[in-house]
C-alpha positions as CSV (number, residue, x, y, z in Angstrom):
1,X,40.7,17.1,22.8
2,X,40.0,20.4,21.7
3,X,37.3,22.1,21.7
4,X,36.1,22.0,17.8
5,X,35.7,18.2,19.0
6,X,33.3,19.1,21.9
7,X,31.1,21.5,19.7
8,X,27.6,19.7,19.0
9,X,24.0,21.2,18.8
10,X,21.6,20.8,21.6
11,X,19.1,18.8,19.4
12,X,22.2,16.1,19.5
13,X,21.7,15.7,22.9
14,X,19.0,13.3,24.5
15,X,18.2,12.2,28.1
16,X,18.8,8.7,29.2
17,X,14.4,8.0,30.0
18,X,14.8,8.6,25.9
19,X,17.3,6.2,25.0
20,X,15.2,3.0,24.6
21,X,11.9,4.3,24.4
22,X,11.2,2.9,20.8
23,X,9.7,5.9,18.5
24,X,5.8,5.3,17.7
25,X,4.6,5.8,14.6
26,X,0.3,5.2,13.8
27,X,-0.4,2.7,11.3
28,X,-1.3,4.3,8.3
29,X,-4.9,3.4,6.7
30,X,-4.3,1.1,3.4
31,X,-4.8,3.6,0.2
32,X,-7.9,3.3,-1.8
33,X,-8.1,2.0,-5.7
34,X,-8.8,4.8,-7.6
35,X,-9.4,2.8,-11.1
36,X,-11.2,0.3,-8.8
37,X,-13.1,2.2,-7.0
38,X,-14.2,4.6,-9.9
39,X,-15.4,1.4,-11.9
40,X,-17.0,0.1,-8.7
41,X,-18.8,3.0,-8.0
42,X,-17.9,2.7,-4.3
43,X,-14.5,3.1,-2.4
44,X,-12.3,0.1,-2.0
45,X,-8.7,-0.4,-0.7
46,X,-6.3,-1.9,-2.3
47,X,-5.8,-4.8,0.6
48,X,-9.3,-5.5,-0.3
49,X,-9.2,-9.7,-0.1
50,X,-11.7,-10.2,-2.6
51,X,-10.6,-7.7,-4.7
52,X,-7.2,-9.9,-4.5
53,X,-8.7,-12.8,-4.9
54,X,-9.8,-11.9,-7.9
55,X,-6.9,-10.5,-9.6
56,X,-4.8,-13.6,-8.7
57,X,-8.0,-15.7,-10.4
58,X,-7.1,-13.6,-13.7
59,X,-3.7,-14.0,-13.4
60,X,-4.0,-18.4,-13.4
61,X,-6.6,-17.9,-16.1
62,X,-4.1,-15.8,-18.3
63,X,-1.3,-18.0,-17.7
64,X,2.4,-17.0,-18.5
65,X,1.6,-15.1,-21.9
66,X,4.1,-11.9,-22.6
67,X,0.3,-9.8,-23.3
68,X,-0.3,-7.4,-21.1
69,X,-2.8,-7.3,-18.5
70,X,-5.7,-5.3,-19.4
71,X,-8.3,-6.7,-17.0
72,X,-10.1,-3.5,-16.1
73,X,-11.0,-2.6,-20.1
74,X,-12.5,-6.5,-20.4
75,X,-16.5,-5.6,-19.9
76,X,-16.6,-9.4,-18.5
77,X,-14.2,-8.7,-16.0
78,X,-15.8,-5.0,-15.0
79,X,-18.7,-6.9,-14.6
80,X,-17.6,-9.5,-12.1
81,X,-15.7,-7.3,-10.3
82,X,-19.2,-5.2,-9.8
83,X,-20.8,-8.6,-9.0
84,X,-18.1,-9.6,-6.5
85,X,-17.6,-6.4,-4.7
């Protein structure tokens, strides 16, 4: 060996206590809906369940039809989504 081969930076070395200690990393908080939210008038995330619930509701309702989903400019909808959350 020579000693190009031997050459390594001291960040590539670790101690053996380091080896299997797995790296911990906080869960992160779930992101808030900003079109939701601002229609709402209050903040909600986007794992909200009923706020879920509700989107997969609309999405049996509307069936497979190529239009696209415009659910938060339909005043009915706004309005139950108000109701609901």
């Amino acid at each position: 060996m020579n000693s190009d081969e031997m050459d390594f930076l001291q960040s590539d070395v670790f101690s053996g206590a380091d080896a299997f200690r797995p790296s911990f990393r906080p869960r992160e908080e779930p992101k808030l809906d900003p079109i939701v939210s601002e229609l709402v008038g209050k903040p909600i995330k986007v794992n909200n369940p009923k706020l879920i619930a509700l989107i997969v509701k609309w999405k049996k309702e509307k069936g497979d039809s190529d239009e696209p989903d415009n659910f938060f400019q339909d005043p009915v909808k706004i309005e139950e989504l108000k109701q609901t959350l």
